[in-house]
C-alpha positions as CSV (number, residue, x, y, z in Angstrom):
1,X,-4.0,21.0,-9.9
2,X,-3.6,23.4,-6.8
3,X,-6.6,25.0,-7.5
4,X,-8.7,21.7,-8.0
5,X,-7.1,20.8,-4.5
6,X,-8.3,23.8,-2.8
7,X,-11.7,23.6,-4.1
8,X,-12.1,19.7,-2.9
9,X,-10.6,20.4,0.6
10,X,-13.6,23.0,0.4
11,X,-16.1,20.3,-0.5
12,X,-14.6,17.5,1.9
13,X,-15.2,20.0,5.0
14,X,-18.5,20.6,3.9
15,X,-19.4,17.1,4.1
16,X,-20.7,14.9,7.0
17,X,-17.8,13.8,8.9
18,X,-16.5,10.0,8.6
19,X,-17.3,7.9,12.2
20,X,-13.7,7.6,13.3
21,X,-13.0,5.6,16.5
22,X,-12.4,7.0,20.0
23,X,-9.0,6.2,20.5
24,X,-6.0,8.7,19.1
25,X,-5.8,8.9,15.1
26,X,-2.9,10.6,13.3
27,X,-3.9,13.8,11.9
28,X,-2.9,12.8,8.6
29,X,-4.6,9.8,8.3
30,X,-7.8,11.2,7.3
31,X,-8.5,13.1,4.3
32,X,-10.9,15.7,5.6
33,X,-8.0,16.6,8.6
34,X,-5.6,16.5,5.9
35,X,-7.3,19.5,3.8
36,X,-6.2,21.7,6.6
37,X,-2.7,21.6,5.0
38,X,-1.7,23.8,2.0
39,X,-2.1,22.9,-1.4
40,X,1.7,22.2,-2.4
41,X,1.6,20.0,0.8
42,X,-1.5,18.5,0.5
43,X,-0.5,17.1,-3.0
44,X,2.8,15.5,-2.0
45,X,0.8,14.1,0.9
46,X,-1.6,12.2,-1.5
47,X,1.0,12.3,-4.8
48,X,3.8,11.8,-3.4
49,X,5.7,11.5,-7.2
50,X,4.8,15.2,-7.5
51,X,6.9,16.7,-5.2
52,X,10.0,14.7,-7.2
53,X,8.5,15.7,-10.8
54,X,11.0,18.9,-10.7
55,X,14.4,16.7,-10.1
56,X,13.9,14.3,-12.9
57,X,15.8,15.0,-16.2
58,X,13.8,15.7,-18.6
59,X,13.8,12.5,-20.7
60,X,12.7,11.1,-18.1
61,X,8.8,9.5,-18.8
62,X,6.5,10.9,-16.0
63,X,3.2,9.3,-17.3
64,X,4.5,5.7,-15.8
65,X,4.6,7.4,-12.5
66,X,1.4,8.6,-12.4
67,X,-1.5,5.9,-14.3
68,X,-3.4,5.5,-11.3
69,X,-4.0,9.0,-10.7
70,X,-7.5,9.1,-8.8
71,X,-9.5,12.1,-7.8
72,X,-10.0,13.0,-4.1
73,X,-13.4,12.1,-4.1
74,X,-12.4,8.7,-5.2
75,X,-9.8,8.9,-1.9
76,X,-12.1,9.8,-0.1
77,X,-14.9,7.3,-0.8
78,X,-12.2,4.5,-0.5
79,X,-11.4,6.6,2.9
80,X,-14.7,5.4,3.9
81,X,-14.5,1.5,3.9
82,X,-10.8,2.0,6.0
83,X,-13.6,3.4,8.7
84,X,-14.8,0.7,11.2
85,X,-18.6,0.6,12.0
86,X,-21.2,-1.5,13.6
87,X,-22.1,-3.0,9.6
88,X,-18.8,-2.8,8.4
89,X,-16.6,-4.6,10.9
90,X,-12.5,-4.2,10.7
91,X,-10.3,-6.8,12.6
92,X,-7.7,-9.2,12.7
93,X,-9.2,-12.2,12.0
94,X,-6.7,-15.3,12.3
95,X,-3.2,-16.3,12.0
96,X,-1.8,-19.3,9.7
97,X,1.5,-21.2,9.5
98,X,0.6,-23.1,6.1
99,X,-2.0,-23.1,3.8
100,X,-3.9,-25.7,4.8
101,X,-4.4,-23.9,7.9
102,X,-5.8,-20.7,6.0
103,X,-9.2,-19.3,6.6
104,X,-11.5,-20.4,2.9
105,X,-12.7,-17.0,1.7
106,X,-14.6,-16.2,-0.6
107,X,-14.2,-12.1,-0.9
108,X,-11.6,-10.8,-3.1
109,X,-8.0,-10.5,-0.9
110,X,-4.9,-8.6,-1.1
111,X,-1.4,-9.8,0.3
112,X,2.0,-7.9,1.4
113,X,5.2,-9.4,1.2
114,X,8.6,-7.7,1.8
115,X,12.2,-8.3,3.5
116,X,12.4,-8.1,6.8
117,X,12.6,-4.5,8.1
118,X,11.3,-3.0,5.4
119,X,8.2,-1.5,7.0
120,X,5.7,-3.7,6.0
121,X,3.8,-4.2,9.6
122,X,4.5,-0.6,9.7
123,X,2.6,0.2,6.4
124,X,-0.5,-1.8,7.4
125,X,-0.7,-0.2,10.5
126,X,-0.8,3.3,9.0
127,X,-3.6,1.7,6.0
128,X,-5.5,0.8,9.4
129,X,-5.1,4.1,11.4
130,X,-8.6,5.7,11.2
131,X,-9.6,2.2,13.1
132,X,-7.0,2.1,16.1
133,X,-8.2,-0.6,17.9
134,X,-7.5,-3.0,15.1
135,X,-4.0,-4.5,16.6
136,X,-1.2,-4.6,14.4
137,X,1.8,-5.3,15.6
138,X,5.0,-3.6,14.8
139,X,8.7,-4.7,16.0
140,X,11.7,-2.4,16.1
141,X,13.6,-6.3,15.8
142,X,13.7,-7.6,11.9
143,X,11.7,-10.8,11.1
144,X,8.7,-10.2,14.0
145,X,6.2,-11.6,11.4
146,X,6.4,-15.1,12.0
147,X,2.9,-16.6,10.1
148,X,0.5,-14.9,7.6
149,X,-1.7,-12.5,9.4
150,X,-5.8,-12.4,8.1
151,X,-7.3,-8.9,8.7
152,X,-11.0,-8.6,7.5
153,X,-12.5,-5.2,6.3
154,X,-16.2,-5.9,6.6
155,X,-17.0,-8.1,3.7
156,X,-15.2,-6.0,1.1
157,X,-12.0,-7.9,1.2
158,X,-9.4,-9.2,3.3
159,X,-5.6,-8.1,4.2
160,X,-2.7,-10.4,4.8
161,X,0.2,-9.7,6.2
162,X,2.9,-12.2,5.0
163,X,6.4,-12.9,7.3
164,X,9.0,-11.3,5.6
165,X,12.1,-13.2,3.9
166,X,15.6,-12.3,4.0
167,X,17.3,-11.2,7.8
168,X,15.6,-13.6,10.9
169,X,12.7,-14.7,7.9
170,X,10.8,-18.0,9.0
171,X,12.9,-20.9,7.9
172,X,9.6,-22.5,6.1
173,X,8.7,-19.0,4.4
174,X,8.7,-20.1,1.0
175,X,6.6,-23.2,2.1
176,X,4.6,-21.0,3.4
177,X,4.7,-18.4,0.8
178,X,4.6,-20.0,-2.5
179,X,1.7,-22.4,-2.4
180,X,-0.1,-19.3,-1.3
181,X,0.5,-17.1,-4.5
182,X,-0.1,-20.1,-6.9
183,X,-3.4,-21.1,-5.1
184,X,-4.8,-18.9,-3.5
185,X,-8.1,-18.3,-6.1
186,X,-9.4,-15.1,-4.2
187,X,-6.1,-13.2,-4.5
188,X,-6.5,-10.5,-6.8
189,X,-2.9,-8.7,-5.9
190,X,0.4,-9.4,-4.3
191,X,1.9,-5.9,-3.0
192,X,5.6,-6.1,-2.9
193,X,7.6,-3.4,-0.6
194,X,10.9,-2.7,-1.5
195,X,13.3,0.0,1.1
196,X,13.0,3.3,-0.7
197,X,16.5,4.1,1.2
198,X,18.5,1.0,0.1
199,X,16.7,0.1,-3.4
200,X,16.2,-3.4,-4.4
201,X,18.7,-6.1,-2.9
202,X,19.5,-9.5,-3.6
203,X,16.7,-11.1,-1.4
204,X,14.0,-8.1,-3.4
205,X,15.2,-9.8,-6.8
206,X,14.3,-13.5,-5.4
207,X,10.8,-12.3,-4.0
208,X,10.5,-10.5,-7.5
209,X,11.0,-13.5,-9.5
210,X,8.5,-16.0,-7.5
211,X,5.7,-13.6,-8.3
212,X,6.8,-13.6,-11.9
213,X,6.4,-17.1,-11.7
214,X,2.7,-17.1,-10.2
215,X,2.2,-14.7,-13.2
216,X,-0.6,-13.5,-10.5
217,X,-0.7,-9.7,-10.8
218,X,1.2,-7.6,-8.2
219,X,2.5,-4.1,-7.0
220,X,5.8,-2.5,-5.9
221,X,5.7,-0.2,-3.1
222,X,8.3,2.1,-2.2
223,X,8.3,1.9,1.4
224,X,10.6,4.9,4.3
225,X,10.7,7.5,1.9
226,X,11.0,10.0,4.5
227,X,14.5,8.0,5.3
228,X,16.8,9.2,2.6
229,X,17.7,12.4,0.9
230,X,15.3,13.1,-3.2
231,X,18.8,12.2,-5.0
232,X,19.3,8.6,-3.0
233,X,15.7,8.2,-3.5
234,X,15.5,9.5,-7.3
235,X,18.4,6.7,-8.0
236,X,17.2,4.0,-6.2
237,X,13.1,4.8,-8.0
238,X,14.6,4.9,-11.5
239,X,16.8,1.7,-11.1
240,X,13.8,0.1,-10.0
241,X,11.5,1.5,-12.4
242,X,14.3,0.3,-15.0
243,X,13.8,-3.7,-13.6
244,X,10.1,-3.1,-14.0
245,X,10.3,-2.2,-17.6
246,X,12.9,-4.6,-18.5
247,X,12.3,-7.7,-15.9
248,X,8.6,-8.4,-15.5
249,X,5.5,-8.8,-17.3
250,X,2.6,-9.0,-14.0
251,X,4.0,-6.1,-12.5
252,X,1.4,-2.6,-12.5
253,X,4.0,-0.1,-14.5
254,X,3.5,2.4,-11.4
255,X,5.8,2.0,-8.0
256,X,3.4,3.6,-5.5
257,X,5.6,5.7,-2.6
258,X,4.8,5.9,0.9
259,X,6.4,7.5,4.2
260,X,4.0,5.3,7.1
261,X,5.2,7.9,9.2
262,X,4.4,11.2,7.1
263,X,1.8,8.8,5.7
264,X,2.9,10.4,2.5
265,X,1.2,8.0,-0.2
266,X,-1.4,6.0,2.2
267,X,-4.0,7.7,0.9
268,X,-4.0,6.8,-2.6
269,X,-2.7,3.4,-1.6
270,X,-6.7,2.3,0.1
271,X,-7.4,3.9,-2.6
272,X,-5.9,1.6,-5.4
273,X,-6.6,-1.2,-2.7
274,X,-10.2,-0.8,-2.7
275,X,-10.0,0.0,-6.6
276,X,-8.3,-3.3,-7.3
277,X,-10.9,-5.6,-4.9
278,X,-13.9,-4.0,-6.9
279,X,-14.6,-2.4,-3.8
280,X,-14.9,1.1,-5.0
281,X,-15.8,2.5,-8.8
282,X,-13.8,5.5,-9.7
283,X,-15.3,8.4,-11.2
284,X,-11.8,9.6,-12.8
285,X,-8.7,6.9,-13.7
286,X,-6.4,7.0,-16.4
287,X,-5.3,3.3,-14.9
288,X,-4.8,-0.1,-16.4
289,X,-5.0,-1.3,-13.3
C-alpha cells in the first residue's frame, strides 16, 4: 500500500494543478499538497482506520471498516468538483425554517445532522476548504445552527446543513427535521455525526432511530478524532460499530472517521459524497454503497 501511495503522490505532482481560490487554504486540504507528507502519514490522512488496524484484537472484522476503500485517483477526481470555478459555481444558497420554505431541487442532495457540538459546521467547513470564500459558519457556543442551511456545488448536488438536536437544539427541530427525511425525494443520504470522544449518547440513539424510520439510506461519521486518546476512541468505534450491526438496517456497514482539524478522513469523505450523488464513477471500489 505504501509503495502504491508513493507512486500516486508521484503521479498527482505531475499533473496540472487544481484552480484553488486566492484566499488561505489549509495545506491538507488538498490532495496534491498532501503527497508532500510520508507515506505512513499520508495513509492515516486519507484512511484514517489504518493507523488503528494494529490495536484491534485480532477477532476483530477489519473488512467492515474499510468497504469503501477508493483509489487516490478516485480522491482526487472527487477533489476536483470541491474546487469552485467560473462553470462550476460553489455557495451557500438559502436558509429554511420548514419545509415548505425549502428551495425545490431537482439534483441529487446530501444532508448532515448531529447533536449539538459535535462538529458538524466544523466538518462542512473543512469538506469546503479548497473554496474559502464559501461562508460557513462555525460557533464555539452549542446549538449555533438554528435553520437548515442549502449549499450548492455547481449542478452536481447540494449540501445541507441541518440544526443540531440535543443541548440549545431549535425547539421545532423535529418539525423541521422529520418531514424533511420522509419527503424530501432528491435526498440520496442522511450523514449522521456522532463525538468520536464521547461515543453515542442518548440524544445519538433518538436521531438514530428517526432515520431508521425514513428507511432512507444514511452514514455515521465519527467526528474530533484528534480529541481522545486510540483506546477511548477504539471503545467508543467498536460499541458503535456493535449498534450498527445489531440496531439498523439503512445504515452503510462502514463509520467513516474524521479529525476537521487534521482533516484526517475529509478526503475520502467528498469522495464517497460525490460517489453516492452519481457525481463521480470510481475506477476501484469494493463498496456496496
Amino acid at each position: 500500500m505504501e509503495q502504491r501511495l508513493s507512486f500516486v503522490a508521484l503521479w498527482l505532482r505531475s499533473r496540472a494543478p487544481v484552480h484553488l481560490a486566492s484566499r488561505h487554504v489549509h495545506k491538507l486540504s488538498s490532495l496534491r499538497k498532501a503527497t508532500s507528507l510520508p507515506p505512513k502519514k499520508m495513509q492515516s490522512l486519507l484512511y484514517p482506520f489504518s493507523g488503528l488496524e494494529a490495536y484491534l484484537d485480532r477477532s476483530v472484522d477489519r473488512m467492515q471498516f474499510q468497504l469503501f476503500h477508493p483509489s487516490m485517483e478516485d480522491m482526487m477526481e472527487a477533489e476536483k468538483l470541491f474546487c469552485s470555478s467560473p462553470s462550476h459555481r460553489i455557495d451557500y444558497y438559502v436558509s429554511a425554517e420548514r419545509m415548505d420554505h425549502a428551495p425545490v431541487l431537482k439534483q441529487s442532495e446530501v444532508c448532515f445532522i448531529g447533536r449539538s457540538n459535535v462538529g458538524k459546521s466544523s466538518l462542512i467547513k473543512a469538506l469546503f476548504s479548497l473554496t474559502p470564500e464559501v461562508e460557513v459558519r462555525v460557533s464555539k457556543t452549542p446549538g449555533h445552527t438554528k435553520k437548515m442551511n442549502f449549499f450548492k456545488v455547481g449542478k452536481a448536488f447540494t449540501l445541507v446543513d441541518m440544526p443540531g438536536y440535543g443541548h440549545r437544539a431549535p425547539k421545532d427541530f423535529v418539525d423541521m427535521v422529520e418531514p424533511y427525511l420522509y419527503t424530501r425525494k432528491n435526498l440520496v443520504r442522511t450523514f449522521l455525526l456522532v463525538d468520536g470522544s464521547v461515543g453515542l449518547q442518548k440524544a445519538d440513539h433518538i436521531a438514530l432511530e428517526m432515520c431508521e424510520e425514513t428507511r432512507c439510506p444514511y452514514v455515521m461519521v465519527v467526528t474530533k478524532i484528534d480529541k481522545c486518546g486510540q483506546g477511548a476512541l477504539l471503545t467508543n468505534l467498536l460499541n458503535l460499530q456493535d449498534v450498527i450491526n445489531t440496531q439498523t438496517s439503512s445504515c452503510f456497514p462502514q463509520p467513516f472517521l474524521i479529525s476537521s482539524v487534521n482533516y484526517w478522513g475529509i478526503h475520502l469523505l467528498r469522495c464517497f459524497i460525490t460517489h453516492v450523488t452519481g457525481s463521480i464513477r470510481l475506477r476501484e471500489n469494493a463498496s456496496k454503497s
